[in-house]
Backbone as JSON, one array per atom type, in Angstrom:
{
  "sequence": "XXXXXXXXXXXXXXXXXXXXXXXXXXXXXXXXXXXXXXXXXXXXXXXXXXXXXXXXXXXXXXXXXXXXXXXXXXXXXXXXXXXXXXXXXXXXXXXXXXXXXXXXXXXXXXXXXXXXXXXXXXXXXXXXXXXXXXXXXXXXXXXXXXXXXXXXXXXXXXXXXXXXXXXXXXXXXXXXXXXXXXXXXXXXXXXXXXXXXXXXXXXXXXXXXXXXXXXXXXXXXXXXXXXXXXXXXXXXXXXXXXXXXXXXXXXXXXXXXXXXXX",
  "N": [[0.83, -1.18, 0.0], [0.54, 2.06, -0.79], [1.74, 5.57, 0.7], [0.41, 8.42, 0.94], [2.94, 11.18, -0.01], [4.52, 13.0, 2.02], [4.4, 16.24, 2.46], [7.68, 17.34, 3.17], [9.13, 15.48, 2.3], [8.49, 15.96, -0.38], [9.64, 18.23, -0.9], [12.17, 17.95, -0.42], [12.48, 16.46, -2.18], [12.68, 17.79, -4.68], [14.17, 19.84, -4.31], [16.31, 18.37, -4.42], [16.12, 17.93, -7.54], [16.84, 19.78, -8.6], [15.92, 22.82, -7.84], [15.8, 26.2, -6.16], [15.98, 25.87, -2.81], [14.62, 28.11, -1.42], [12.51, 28.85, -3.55], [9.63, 29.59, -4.12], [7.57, 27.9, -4.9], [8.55, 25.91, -3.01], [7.79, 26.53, -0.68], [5.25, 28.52, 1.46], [3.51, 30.67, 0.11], [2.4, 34.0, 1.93], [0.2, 36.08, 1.07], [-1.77, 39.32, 0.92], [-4.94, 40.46, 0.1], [-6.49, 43.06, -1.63], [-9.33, 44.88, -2.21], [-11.98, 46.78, -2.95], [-14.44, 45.86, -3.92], [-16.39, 43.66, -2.41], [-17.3, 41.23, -3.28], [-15.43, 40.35, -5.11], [-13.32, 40.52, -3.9], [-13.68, 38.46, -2.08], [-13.99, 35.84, -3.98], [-11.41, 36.14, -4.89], [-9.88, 35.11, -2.06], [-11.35, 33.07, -1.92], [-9.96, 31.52, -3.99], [-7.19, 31.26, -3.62], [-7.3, 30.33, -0.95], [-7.79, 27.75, -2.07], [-5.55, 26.87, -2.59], [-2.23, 25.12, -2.62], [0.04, 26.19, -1.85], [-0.78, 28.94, -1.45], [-1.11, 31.36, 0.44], [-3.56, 33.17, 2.27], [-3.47, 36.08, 4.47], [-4.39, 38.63, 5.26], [-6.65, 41.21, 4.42], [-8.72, 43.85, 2.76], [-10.04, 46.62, 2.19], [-9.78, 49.25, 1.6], [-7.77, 51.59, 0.57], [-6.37, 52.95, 3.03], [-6.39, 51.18, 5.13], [-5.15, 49.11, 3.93], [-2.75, 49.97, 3.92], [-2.22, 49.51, 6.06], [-2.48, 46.35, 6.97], [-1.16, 45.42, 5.86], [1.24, 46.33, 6.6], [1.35, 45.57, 8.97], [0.85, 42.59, 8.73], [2.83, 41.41, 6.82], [3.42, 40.35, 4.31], [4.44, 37.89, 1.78], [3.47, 38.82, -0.81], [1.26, 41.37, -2.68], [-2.06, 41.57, -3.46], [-3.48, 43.86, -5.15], [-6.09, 46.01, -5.91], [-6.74, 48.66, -7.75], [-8.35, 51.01, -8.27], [-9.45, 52.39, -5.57], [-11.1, 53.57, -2.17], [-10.65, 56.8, -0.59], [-7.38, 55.86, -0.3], [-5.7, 55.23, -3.24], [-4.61, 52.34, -5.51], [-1.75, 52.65, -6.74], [-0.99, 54.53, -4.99], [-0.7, 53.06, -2.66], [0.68, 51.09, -3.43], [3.51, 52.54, -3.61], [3.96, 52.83, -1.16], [3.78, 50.32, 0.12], [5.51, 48.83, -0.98], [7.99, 48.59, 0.04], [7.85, 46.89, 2.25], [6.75, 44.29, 1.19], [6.04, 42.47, -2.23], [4.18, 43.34, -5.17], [1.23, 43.1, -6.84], [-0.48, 44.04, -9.03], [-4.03, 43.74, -9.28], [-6.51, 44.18, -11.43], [-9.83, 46.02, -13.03], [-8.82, 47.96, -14.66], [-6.84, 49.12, -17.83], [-6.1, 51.19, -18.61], [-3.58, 52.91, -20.39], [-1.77, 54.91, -19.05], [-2.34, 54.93, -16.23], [-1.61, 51.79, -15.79], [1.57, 52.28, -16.29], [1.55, 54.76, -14.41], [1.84, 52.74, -11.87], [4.01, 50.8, -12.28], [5.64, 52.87, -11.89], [5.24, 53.07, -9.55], [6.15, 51.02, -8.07], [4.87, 49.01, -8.47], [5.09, 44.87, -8.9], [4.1, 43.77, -10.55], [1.28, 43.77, -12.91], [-1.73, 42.61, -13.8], [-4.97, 42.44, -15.65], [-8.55, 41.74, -15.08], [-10.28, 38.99, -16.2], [-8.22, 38.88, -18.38], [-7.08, 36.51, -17.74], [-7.11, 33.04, -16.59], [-8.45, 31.74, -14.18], [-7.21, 29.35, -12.34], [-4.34, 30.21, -13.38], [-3.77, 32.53, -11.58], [-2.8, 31.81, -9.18], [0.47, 30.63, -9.94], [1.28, 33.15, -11.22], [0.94, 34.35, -9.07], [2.76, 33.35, -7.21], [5.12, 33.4, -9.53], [5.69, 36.2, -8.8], [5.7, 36.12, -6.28], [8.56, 35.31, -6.46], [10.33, 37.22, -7.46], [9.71, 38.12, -10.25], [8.25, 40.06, -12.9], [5.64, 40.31, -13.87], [3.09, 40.79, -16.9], [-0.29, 41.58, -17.93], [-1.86, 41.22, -20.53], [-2.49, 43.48, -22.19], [-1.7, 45.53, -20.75], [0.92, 44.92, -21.1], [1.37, 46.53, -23.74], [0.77, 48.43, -23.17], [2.78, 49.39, -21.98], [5.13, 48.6, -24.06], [4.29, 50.93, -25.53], [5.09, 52.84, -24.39], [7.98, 52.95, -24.47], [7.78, 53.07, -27.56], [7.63, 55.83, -27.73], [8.33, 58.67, -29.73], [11.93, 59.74, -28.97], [13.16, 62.77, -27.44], [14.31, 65.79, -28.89], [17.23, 66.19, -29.41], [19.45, 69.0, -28.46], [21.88, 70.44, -30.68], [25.57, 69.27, -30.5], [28.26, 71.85, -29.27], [30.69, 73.2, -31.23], [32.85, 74.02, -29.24], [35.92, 73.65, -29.39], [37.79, 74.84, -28.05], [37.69, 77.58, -27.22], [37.83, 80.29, -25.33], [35.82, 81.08, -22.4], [34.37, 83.69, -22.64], [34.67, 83.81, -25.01], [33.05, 81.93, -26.29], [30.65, 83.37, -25.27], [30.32, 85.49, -26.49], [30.34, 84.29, -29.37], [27.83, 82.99, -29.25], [26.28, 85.58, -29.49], [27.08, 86.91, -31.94], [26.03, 84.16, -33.49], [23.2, 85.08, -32.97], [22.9, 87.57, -34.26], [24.12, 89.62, -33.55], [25.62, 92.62, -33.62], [28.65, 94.26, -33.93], [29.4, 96.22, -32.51], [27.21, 96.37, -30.67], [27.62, 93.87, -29.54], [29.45, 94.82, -27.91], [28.55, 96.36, -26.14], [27.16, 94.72, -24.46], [28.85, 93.0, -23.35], [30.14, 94.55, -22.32], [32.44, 95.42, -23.12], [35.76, 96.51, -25.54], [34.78, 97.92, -28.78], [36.98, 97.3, -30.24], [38.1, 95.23, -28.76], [36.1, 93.37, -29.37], [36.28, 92.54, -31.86], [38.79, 90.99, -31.83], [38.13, 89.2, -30.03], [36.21, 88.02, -31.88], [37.99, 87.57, -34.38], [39.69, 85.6, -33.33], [38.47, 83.32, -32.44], [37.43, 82.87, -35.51], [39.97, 81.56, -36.23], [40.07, 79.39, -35.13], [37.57, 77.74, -35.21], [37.65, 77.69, -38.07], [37.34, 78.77, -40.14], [36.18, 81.55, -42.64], [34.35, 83.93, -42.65], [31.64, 85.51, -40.83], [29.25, 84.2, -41.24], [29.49, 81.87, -41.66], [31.07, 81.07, -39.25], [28.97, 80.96, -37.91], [26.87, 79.0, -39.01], [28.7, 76.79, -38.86], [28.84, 76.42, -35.98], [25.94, 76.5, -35.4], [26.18, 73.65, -35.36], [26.09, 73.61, -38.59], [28.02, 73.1, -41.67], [30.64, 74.99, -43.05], [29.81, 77.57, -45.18], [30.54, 79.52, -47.66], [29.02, 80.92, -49.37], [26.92, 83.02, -51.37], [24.69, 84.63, -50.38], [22.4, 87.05, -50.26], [21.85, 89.2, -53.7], [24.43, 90.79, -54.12], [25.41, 91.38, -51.96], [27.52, 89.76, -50.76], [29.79, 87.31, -49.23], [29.59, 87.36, -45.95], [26.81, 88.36, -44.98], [25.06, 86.13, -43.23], [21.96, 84.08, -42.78], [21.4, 84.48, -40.17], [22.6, 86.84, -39.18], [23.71, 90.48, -39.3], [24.86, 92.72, -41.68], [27.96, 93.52, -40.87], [30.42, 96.66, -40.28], [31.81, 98.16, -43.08], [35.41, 96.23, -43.45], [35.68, 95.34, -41.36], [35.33, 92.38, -38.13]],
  "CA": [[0.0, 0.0, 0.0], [1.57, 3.27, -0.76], [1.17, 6.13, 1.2], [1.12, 9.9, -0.41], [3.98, 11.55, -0.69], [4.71, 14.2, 2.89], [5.15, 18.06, 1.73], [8.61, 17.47, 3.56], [9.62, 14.7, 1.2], [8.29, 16.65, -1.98], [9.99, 19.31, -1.17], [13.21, 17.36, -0.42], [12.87, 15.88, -3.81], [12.6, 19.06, -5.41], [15.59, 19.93, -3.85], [17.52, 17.06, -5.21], [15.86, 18.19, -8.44], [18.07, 21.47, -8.38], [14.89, 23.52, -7.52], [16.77, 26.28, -5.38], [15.73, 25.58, -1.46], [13.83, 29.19, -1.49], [11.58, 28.9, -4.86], [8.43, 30.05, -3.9], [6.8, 26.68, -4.87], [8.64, 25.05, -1.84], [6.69, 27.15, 0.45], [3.74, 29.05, 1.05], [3.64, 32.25, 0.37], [1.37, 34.69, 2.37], [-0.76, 36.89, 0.51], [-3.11, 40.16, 0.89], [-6.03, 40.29, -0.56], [-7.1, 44.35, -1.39], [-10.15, 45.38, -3.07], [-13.32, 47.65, -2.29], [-15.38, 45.13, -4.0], [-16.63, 42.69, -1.41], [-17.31, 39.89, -4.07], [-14.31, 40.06, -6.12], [-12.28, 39.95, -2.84], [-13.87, 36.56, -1.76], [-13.46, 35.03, -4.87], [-9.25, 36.27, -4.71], [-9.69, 34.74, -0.92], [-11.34, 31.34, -2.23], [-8.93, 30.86, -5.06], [-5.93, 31.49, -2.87], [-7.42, 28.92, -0.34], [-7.64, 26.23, -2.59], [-4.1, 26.66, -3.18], [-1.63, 24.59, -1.34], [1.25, 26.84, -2.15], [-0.67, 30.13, -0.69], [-2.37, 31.36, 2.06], [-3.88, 34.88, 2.71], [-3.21, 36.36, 5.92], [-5.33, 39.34, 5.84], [-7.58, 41.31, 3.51], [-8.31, 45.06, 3.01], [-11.48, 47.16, 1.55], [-9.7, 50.7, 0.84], [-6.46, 52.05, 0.36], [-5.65, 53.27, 4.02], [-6.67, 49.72, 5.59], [-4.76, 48.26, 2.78], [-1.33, 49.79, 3.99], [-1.91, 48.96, 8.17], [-2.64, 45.46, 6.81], [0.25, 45.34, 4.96], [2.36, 46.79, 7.96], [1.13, 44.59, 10.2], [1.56, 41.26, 8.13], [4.36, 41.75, 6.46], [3.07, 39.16, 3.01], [5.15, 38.16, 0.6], [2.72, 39.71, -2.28], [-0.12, 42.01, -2.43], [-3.16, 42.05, -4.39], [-3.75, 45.25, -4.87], [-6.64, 46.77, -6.88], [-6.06, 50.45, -8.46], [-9.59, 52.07, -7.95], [-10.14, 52.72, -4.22], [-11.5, 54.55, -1.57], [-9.59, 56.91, 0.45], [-6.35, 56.02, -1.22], [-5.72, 54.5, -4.67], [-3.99, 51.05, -5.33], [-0.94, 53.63, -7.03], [-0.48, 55.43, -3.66], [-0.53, 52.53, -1.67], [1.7, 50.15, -3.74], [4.14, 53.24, -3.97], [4.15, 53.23, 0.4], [4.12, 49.02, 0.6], [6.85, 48.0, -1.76], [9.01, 48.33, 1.14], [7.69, 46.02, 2.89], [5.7, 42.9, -0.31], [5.74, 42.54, -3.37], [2.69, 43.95, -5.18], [0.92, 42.48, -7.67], [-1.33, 44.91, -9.22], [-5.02, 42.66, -10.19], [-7.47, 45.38, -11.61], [-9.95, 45.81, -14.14], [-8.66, 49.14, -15.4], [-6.06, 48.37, -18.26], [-5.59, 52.36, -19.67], [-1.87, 53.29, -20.47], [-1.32, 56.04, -17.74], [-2.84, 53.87, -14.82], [0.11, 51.19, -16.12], [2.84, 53.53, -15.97], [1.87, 54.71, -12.83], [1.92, 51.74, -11.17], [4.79, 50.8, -12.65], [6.81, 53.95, -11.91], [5.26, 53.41, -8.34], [7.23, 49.87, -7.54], [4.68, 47.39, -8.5], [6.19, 44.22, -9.93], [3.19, 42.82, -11.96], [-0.02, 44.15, -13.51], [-3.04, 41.91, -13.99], [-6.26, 42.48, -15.73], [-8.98, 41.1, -14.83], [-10.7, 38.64, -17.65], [-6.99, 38.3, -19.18], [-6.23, 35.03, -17.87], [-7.29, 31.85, -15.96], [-8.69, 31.54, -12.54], [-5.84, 28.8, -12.33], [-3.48, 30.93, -13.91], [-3.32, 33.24, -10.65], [-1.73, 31.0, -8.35], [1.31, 30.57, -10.87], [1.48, 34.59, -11.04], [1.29, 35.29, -7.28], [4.31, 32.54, -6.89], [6.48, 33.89, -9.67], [6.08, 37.58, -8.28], [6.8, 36.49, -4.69], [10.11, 34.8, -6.66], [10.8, 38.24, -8.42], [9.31, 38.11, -11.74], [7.99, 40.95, -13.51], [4.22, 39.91, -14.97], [2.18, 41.91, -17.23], [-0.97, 41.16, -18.69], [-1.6, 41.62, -22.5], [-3.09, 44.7, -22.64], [-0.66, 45.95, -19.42], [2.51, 44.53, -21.52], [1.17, 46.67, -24.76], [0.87, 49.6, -23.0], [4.35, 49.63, -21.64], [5.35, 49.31, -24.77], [4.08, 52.02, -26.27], [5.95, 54.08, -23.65], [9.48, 52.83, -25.01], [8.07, 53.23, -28.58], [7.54, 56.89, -28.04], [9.95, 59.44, -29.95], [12.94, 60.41, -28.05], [13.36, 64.06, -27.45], [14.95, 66.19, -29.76], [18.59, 66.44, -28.6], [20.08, 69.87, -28.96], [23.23, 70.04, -31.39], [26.55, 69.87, -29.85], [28.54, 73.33, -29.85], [32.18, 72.73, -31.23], [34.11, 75.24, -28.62], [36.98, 73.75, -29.95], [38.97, 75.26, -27.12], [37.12, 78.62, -27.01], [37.12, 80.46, -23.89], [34.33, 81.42, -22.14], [34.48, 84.45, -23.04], [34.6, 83.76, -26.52], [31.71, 81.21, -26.4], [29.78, 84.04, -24.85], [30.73, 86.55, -28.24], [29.58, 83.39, -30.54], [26.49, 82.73, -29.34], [25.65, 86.8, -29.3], [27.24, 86.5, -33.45], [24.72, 83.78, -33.65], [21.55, 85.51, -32.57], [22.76, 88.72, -34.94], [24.05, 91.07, -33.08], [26.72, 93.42, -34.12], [30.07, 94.47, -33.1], [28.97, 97.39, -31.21], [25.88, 95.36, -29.91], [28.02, 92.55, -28.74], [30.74, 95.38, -26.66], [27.61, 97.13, -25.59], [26.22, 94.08, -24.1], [29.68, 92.31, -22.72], [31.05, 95.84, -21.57], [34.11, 95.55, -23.94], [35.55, 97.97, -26.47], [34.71, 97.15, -30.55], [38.42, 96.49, -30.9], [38.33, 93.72, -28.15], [35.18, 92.27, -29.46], [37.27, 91.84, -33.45], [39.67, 90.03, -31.7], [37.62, 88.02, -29.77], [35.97, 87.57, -33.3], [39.22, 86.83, -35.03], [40.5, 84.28, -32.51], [37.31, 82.53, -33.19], [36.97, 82.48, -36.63], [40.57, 80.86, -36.53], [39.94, 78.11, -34.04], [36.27, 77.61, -35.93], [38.78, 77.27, -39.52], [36.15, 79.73, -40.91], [36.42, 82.99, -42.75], [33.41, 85.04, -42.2], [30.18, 85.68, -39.48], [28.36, 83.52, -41.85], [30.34, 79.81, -42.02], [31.16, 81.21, -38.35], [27.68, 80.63, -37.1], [26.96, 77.95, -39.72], [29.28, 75.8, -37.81], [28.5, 76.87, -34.29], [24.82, 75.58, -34.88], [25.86, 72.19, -36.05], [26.2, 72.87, -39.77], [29.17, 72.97, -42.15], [30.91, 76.1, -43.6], [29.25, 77.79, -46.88], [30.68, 80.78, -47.5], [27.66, 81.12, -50.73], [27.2, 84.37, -51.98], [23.97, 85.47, -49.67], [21.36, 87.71, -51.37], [22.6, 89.51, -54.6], [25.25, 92.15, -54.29], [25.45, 91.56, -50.25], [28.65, 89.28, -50.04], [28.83, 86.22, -48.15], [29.74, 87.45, -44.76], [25.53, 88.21, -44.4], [24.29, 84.47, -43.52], [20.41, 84.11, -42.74], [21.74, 85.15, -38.72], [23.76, 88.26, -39.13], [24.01, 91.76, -39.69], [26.19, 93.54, -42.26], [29.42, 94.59, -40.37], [30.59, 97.74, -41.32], [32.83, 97.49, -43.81], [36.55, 96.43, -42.95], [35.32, 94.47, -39.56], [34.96, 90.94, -38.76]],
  "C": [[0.88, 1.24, 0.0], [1.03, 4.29, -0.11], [1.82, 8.0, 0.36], [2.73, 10.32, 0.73], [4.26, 12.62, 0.96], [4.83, 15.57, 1.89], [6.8, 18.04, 2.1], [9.71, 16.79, 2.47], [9.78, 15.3, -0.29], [9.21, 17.73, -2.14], [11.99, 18.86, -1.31], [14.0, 16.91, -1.89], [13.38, 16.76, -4.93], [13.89, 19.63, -5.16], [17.01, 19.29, -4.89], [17.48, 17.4, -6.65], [16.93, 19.47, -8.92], [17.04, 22.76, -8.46], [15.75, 24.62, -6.49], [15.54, 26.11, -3.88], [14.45, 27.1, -1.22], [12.73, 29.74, -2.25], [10.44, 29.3, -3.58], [7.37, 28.74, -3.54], [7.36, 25.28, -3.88], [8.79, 25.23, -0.57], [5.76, 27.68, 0.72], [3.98, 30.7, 2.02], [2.49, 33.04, 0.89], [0.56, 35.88, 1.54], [-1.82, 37.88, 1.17], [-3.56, 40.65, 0.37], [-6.62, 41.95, -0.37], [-7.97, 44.8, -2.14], [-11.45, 45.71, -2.78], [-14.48, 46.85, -3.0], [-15.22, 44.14, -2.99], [-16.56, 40.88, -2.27], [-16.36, 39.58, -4.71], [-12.81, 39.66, -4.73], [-12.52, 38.53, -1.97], [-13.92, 35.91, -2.36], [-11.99, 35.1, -4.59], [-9.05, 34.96, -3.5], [-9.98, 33.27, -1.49], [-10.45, 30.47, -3.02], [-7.65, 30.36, -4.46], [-6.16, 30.63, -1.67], [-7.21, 28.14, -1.14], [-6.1, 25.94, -2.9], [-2.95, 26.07, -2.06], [-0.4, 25.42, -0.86], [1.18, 28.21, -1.21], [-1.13, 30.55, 0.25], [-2.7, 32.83, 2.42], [-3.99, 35.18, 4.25], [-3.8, 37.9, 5.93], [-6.12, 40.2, 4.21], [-7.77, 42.95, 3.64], [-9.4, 45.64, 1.82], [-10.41, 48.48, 0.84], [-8.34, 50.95, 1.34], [-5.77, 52.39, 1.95], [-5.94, 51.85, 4.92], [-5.95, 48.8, 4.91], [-3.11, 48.29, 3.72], [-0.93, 49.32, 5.71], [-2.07, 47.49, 7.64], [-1.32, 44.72, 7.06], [1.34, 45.63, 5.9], [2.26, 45.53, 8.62], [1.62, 42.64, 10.39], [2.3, 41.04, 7.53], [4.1, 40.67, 4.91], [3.84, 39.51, 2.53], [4.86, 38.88, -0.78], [1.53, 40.38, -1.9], [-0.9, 41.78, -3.14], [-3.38, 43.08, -4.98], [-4.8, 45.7, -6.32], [-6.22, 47.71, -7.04], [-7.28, 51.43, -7.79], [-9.68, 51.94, -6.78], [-10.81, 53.53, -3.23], [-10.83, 55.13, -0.4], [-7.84, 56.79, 0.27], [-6.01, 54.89, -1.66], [-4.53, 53.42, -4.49], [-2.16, 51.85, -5.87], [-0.37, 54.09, -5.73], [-0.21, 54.37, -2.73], [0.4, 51.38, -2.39], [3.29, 51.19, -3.38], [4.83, 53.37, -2.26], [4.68, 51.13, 0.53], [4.78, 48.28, 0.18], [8.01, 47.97, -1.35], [8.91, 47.17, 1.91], [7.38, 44.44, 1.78], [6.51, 43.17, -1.04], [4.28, 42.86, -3.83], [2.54, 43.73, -6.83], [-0.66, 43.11, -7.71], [-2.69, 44.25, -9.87], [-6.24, 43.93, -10.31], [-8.32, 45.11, -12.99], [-9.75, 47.39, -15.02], [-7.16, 48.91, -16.15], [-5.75, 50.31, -19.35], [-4.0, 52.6, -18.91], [-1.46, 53.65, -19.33], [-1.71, 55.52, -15.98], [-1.66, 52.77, -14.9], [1.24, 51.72, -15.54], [2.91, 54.11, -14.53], [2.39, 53.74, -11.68], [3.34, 51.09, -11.23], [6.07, 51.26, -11.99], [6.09, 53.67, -10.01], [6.03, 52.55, -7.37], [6.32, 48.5, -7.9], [5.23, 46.42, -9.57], [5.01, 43.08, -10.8], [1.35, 43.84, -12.03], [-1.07, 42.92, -14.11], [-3.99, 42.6, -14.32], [-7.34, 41.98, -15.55], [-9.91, 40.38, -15.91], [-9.64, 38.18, -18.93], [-6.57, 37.37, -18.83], [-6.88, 34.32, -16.6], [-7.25, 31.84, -14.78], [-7.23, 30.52, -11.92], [-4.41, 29.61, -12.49], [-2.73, 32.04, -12.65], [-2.3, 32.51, -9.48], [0.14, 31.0, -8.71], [2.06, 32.22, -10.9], [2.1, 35.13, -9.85], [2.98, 34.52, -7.11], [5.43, 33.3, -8.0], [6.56, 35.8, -9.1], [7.02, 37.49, -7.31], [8.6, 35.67, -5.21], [10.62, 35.87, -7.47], [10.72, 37.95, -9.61], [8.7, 39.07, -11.88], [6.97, 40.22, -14.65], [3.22, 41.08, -15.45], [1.31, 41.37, -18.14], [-0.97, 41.87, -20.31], [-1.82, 43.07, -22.73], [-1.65, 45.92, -21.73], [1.01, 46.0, -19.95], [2.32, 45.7, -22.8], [1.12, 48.34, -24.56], [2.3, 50.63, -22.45], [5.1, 49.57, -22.85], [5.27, 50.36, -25.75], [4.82, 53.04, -25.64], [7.38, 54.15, -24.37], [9.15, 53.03, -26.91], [8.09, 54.98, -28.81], [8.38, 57.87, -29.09], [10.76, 59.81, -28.97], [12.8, 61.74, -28.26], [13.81, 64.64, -28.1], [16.03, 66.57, -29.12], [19.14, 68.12, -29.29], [21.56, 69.52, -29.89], [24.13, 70.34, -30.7], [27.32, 71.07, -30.32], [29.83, 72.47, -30.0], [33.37, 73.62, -30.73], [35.14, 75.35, -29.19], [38.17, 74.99, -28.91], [38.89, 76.67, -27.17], [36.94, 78.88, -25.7], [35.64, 80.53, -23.67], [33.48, 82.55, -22.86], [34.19, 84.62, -24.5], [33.22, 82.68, -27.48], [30.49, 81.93, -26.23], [29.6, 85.14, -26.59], [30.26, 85.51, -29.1], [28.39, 83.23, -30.94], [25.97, 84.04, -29.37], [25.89, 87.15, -31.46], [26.03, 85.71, -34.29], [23.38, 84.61, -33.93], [21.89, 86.96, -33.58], [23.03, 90.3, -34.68], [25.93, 91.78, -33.51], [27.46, 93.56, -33.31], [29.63, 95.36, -31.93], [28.0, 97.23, -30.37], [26.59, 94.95, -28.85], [28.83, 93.55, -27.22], [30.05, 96.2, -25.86], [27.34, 96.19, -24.41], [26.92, 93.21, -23.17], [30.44, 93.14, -22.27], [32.4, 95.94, -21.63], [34.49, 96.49, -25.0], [35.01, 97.37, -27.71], [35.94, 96.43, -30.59], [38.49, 95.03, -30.32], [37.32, 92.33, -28.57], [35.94, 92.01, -31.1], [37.72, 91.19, -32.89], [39.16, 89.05, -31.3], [37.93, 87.07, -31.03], [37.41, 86.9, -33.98], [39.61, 85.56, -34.72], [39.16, 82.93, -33.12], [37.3, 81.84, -34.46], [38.36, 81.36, -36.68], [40.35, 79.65, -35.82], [38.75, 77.57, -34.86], [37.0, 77.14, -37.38], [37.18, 78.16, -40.21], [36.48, 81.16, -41.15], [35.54, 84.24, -42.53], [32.47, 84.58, -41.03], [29.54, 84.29, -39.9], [28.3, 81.79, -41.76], [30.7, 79.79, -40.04], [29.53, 80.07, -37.42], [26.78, 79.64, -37.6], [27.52, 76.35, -38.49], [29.05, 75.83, -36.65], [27.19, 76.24, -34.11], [24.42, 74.19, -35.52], [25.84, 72.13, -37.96], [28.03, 72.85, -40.18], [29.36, 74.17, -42.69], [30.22, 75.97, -44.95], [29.1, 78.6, -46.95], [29.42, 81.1, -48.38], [27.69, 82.86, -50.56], [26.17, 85.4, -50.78], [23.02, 86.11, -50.76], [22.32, 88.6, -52.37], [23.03, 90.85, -53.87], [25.45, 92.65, -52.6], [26.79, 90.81, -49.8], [28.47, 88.25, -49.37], [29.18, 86.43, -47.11], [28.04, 87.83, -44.34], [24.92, 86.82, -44.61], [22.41, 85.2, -42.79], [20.21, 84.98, -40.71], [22.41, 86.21, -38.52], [23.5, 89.24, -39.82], [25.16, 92.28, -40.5], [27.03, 94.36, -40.81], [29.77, 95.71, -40.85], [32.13, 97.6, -41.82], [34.43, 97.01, -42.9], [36.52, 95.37, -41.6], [35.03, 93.2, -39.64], [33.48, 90.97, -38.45]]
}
């Protein structure tokens, strides 16, 4: 006559198996159960009985009852709905992911509810209707073993975050070993402002602001304002002629110099 199997033995075996000694599935993980529906939280509670693996150790209607729970019992995973009363499954995963793991089961599946949750510490998203009364057991265990679960809709919305565009990166400046000083006189060249502008505006004489200018243009390998400030916002020199009978030291950013000047 054979007799079953102990949990001590199974787990032994499992062991031997190269299961590591801490898996999830060769113990039982505690669970709390949070959600302002009454019926949807005694289904969670019945499921999570039948399970040999888990065991709920307390339960929790609304967001501030959720996190004394959670203090108090210290579970390896949470439940945690999103919609609550008093404060939201967001605010209270964002306070108890110090203590659990939190395993977000909701039926609200828009982008920005995701993301929050997300960005607040929880380590799985569930919808509700996306997967198998069975199927939860399996979930809660790989959370409390650090896994990162996201239902379909939950996984689809996260990526849409990473497909976004990136930002538009400003262009790098090419100082090229420009003081400060002289970075300050470039970017005032840039924006169009004249010699007597620029010494007005950096409380230098004209003569000191040419030289600046000069030093510049040689370090820059550029001969006029035009290929000057060209290069400065990321393009390439082109001296080009400019509008007829203007020269190319006027680019689309600059003021005629008066004659003779850089």
């Amino acid at each position: 006559m054979q007799h079953p199997e102990s949990p001590h033995v199974a787990q032994r075996a499992a062991v031997l198996a190269g299961v590591p000694a801490d898996h999830a599935a060769l113990r039982q993980v505690t669970v709390v159960v949070v959600d302002d529906n009454s019926v949807i939280r005694m289904g969670l509670c019945s499921l999570i009985g039948a399970s040999d693996h888990l065991r709920v150790v307390g339960e929790a209607a609304d967001g501030e009852e959720a996190v004394r729970v959670v203090r108090a019992t210290l579970p390896d995973v949470v439940l945690l709905d999103v919609r609550m009363p008093r404060r939201d499954g967001v605010q209270v995963a964002a306070e108890v992911r110090q203590w659990s793991k939190v395993l977000m089961l909701t039926y609200s599946d828009a982008p920005e509810v995701v993301r929050a949750a997300i960005e607040a510490g929880a380590n799985g998203y569930l919808v509700h209707g996306q997967f198998q009364p069975h199927e939860l057991e399996r979930a809660v265990l790989a959370v409390a073993d650090g896994a990162f679960l996201l239902s379909e809709t939950a996984a689809g919305a996260v990526r849409g975050l990473f497909a976004a565009p990136p930002a538009p990166v400003a262009p790098l400046r090419p100082d090229v070993g420009l003081s400060a000083r002289q970075q300050e006189v470039m970017e005032l060249v840039a924006s169009g402002r004249t010699n007597p502008e620029i010494a007005a505006e950096c409380f230098l004489s004209e003569k000191t602001v040419k030289n600046h200018i000069n030093h510049i243009f040689a370090k820059l390998g550029v001969r006029t304002r035009a290929e000057a400030v060209s290069v400065w916002l990321g393009g390439t020199p082109d001296p080009g002629a400019g509008p007829a009978g203007m020269g190319p030291e006027l680019g689309p950013w600059t003021r005629r110099a008066p004659a003779g000047r850089a």
